[in-house]
Every structure is written in C-alpha cells, then in structure tokens.
PLY file of the C-alpha trace (Angstrom):
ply
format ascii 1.0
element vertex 105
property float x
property float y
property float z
element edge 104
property int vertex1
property int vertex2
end_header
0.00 0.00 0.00
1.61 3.49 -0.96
0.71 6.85 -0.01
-0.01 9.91 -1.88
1.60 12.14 1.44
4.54 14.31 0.71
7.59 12.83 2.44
8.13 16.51 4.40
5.29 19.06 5.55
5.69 22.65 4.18
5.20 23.68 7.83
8.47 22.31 8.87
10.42 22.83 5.38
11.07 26.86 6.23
11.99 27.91 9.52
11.51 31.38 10.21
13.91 33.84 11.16
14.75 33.90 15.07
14.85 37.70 16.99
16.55 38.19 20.07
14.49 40.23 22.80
16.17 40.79 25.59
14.40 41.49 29.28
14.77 45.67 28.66
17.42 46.91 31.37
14.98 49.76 31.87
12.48 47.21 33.71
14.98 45.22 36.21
13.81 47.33 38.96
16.28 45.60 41.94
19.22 46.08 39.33
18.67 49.94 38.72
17.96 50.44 43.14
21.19 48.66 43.72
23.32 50.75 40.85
21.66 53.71 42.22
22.40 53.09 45.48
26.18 52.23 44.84
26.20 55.26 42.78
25.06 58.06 45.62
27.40 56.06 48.02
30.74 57.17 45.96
32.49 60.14 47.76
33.46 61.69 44.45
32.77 62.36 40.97
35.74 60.30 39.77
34.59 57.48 41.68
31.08 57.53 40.24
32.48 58.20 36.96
34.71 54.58 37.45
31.94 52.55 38.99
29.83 53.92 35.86
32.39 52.69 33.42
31.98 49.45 35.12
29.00 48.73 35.06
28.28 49.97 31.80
31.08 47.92 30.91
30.01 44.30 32.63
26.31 45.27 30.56
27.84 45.54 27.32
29.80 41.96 27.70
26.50 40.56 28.40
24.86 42.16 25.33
27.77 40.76 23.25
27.15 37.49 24.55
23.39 36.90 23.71
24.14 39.01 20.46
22.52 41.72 20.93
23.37 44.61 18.09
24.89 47.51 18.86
21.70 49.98 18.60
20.00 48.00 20.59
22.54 47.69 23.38
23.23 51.79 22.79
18.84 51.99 23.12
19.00 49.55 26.48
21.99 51.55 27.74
20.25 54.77 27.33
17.27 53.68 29.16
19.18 51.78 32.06
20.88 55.34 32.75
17.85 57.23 32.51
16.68 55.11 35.12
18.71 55.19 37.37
19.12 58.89 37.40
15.07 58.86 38.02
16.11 56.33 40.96
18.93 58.50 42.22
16.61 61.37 42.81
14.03 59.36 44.03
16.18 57.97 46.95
17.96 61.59 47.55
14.33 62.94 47.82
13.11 64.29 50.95
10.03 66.21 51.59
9.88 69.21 53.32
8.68 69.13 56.96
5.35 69.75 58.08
4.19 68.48 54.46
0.86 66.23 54.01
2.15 63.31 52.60
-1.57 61.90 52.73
-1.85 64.19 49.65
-5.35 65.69 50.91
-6.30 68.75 49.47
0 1
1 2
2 3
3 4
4 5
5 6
6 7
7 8
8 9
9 10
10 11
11 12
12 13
13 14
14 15
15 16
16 17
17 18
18 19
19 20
20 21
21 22
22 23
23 24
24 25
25 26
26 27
27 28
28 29
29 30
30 31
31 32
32 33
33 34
34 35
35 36
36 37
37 38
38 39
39 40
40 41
41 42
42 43
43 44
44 45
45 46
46 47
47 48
48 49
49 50
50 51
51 52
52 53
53 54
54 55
55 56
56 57
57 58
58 59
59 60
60 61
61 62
62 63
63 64
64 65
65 66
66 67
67 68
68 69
69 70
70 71
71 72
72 73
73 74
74 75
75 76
76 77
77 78
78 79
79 80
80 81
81 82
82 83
83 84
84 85
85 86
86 87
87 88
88 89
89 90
90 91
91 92
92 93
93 94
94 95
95 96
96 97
97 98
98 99
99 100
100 101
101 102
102 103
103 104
C-alpha cells in the first residue's frame, strides 16, 4: 500500500527567522535600586564616573554574549541610565517638613 503524502510538511520545510528580545534593562527594577544606590554612596565624581564605566562595561559583555546589536545595546543603555538617574533622585528625595504626605487637598 503506498501513499499519496509528501515525504516533508511545508510547515516544517522553512523555519523562520529567530529575533533576540532581551528582558529591557529599563524594567529590572532591583538592578537599577542597587546601581543607584552604589552610585550616591561614591564620595566623588571620579569614583562615580569609574563605577559607571563598570558597570556599563560588565552590561555591554552581556549584550555581546546573547548578540545583541549595537543599537539596541546603545537603546538599552540609554534607558538603564535614565533610570537610574530617576532612581537617584528618588532615593535623595526628601520632603519638606510639616508636608501632608496623605496628599489631601
């Protein structure tokens, strides 16, 4: 008994092209608090200024090894930094005495 089948399905004869998403840098919430932390603990610019070349440099070793290309890692970069200038302030933030923070008006 033979079979009129095609030895292969067309479904699995092409294989589509694979994309790389990475988890965005600007969402890893713990990551950006700790860097920002580390960040407003450094006694001077130069110190910030090396701890910022680190990190930025242990990130972009870990974009090169998933693959990730370069304007993405620039775009993740961009919005990591953003971040954790929003999460420097944030910490450094103090409101002023006698405020409501209740927020009634």
């Amino acid at each position: 008994m033979t079979s009129n089948r095609p030895t292969t399905l067309p479904l699995f004869g092409r294989r589509p092209a694979c994309r790389l998403i990475a988890f965005p840098l600007g969402n890893r919430i713990g990551k950006i608090r700790d860097v920002a932390a580390k960040m407003l603990d450094k006694t001077s610019e130069r110190h910030a200024d090396y701890y910022r070349d680190q990190v930025t440099s242990a990130l972009l070793k870990q974009f090169d090894t998933i693959g990730l290309s370069h304007q993405e890692q620039d775009a993740q970069l961009r919005a990591f930094w953003e971040k954790v200038r929003d999460e420097m302030i944030r910490q450094t933030y103090h409101p002023t005495i006698g405020s409501n923070p209740g927020g009634a008006a």
